[in-house]
N, C-alpha and C positions, 0 to 999 in steps of 0.2 A: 861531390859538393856536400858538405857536410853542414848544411841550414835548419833548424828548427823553423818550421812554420809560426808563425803572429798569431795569437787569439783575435777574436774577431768580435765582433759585437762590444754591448757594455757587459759590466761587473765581472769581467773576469779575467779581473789583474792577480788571479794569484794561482798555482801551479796549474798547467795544462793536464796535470793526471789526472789531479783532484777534481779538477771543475771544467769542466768542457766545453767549450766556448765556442761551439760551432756554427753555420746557420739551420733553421727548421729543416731543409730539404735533404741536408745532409742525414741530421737526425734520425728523420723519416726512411731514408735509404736503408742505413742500418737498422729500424726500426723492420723494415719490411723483409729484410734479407733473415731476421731472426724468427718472423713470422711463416717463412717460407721452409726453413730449417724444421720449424715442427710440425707442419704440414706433410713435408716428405717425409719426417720422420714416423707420423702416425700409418701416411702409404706402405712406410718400410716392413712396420708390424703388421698391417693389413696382408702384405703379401707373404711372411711368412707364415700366416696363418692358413691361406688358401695354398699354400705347399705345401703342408703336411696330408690334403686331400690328394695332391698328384702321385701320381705312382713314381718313382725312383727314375722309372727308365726315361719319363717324361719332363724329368723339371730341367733340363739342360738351360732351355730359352731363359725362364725362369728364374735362374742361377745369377745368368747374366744380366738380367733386368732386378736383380737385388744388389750383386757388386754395383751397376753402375749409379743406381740410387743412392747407394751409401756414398762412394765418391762425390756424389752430388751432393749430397750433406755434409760432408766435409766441407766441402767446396762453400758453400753459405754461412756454417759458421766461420770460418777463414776468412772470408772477406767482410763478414760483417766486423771481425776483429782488426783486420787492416780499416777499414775504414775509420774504426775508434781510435786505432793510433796512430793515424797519418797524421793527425796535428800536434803528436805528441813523443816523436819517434824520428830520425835523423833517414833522411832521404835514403842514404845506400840500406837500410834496412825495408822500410816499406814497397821498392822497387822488385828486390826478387820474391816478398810474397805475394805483390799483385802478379806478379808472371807465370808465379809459381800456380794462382789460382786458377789460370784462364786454361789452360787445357784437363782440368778438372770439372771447371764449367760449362766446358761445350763438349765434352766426352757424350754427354746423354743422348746429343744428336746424332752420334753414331749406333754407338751402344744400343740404345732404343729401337734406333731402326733396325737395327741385325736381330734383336733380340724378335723382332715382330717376325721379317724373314724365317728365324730358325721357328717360329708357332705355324707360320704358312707350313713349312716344311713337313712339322708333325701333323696338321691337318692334312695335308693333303695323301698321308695314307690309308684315311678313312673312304676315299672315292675309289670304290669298285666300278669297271666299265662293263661295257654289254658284250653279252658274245660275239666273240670272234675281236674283242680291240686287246690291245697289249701295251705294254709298256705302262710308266705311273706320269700322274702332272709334269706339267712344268714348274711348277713351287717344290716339286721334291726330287728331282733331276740332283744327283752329287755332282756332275759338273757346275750345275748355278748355285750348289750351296759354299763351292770351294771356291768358285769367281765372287760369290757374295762377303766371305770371309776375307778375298785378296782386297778387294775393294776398300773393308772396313781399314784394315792395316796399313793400307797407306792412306787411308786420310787420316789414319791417327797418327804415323809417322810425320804428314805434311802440320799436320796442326800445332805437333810436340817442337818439329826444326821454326816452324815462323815464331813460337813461342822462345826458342832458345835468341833464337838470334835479334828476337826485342829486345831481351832482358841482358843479353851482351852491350848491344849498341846501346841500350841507354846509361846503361851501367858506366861505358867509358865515356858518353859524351858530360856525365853527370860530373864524372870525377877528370874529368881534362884531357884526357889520354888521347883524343883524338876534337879532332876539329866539326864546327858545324858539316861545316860540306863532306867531311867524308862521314859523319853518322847518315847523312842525306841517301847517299849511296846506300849503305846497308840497312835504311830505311827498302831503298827503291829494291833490292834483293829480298826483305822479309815481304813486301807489298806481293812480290812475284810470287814465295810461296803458300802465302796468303790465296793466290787466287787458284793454284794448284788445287790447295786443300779442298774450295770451293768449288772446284768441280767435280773432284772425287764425289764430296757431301753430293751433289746435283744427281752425279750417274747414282751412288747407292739409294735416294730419293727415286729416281725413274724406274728403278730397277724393284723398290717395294711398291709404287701403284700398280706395276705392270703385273706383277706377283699376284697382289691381290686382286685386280681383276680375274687375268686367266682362272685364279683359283674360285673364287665366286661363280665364272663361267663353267669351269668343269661341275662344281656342285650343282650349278643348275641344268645342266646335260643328263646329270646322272639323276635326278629329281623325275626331268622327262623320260625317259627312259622306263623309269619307273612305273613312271602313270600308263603306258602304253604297253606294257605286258601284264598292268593288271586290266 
């Protein structure tokens, strides 16, 4: 469907490029989304500055919590720029960079939280235990750091197909190719891996409070321990 959107409001009978015609809330939207853009961007700097104090062998987590920022910045000026020309821009254009942005914008929920995982991980081989115990935490077990890594992967995977198969279905129902009721259907299959993804996110969410307890708890085990042989 190849429609230009209607300006809206008064005085703004003359080019949608030129003069923008949208309502306050809109405005505000992308007003705020440009706002957020150099926010993260000042974090971005901030964090490469406290990198260059980590030792090499340690900035792994680190690494990944600066790719996934920057994506995340991308990701904000990108929509604050589809927002500016959704009223000025032919529908099959605006439709795959909104699609295009959403698993850029919700990367951080993942990303974020693996990247906190992989700092549990390096912390926790600073707790030495008391004589006679063996073994390291459970925040630093290679089994839970590879189930932590499976975990992220498919809910990026689950995030990336509900993402495609929006931006198809709406794509064809836009342009005629298919009928209401059967976009309804591949509605009712992206909703499905829509809730997929949701659970992945849920279990890697259980999986970093339980993390960070146990590991709090071992620190405070070994704290006792401590105080008890001085």
């Amino acid at each position: 469907m190849l429609e230009r959107r209607k300006g809206r409001g008064g005085g703004g009978g003359g080019s949608g490029v030129d003069d923008w015609d949208a309502p306050p809330l809109v405005k505000a939207h992308m007003a705020f989304q440009i706002i957020w853009f150099c926010i993260i961007l000042y974090l971005i700097s901030t964090l490469i500055k406290v990198m260059r104090n980590v030792p090499s062998r340690e900035r792994q987590p680190y690494i990944l919590l600066l790719v996934s920022a920057i994506v995340l910045d991308i990701a904000l000026i990108m929509n604050a720029v589809a927002i500016r020309i959704s009223d000025t821009v032919f529908t099959s254009t605006s439709v795959p960079l909104t699609c295009t942005i959403r698993p850029l914008y919700h990367q951080p929920e993942l990303l974020f939280t693996m990247a906190g995982l992989w700092v549990f991980r390096k912390r926790s081989k600073l707790i030495t235990y008391g004589k006679g115990a063996r073994g390291i935490p459970y925040a630093g077990q290679m089994w839970k750091f590879i189930a932590d890594w499976v975990v992220t992967s498919f809910s990026l995977l689950f995030l990336i197909l509900t993402t495609i198969v929006n931006a198809v279905a709406t794509s064809l129902v836009l342009s005629r190719d298919i009928s209401y009721l059967h976009y309804l259907r591949i509605f009712d299959a992206q909703l499905g891996l829509a809730y997929v993804y949701f659970a992945f996110y849920s279990i890697l969410t259980i999986i970093f409070v339980v993390t960070g307890l146990t590991l709090t708890g071992a620190f405070n085990r070994q704290t006792g321990r401590s105080d008890v042989v001085r």
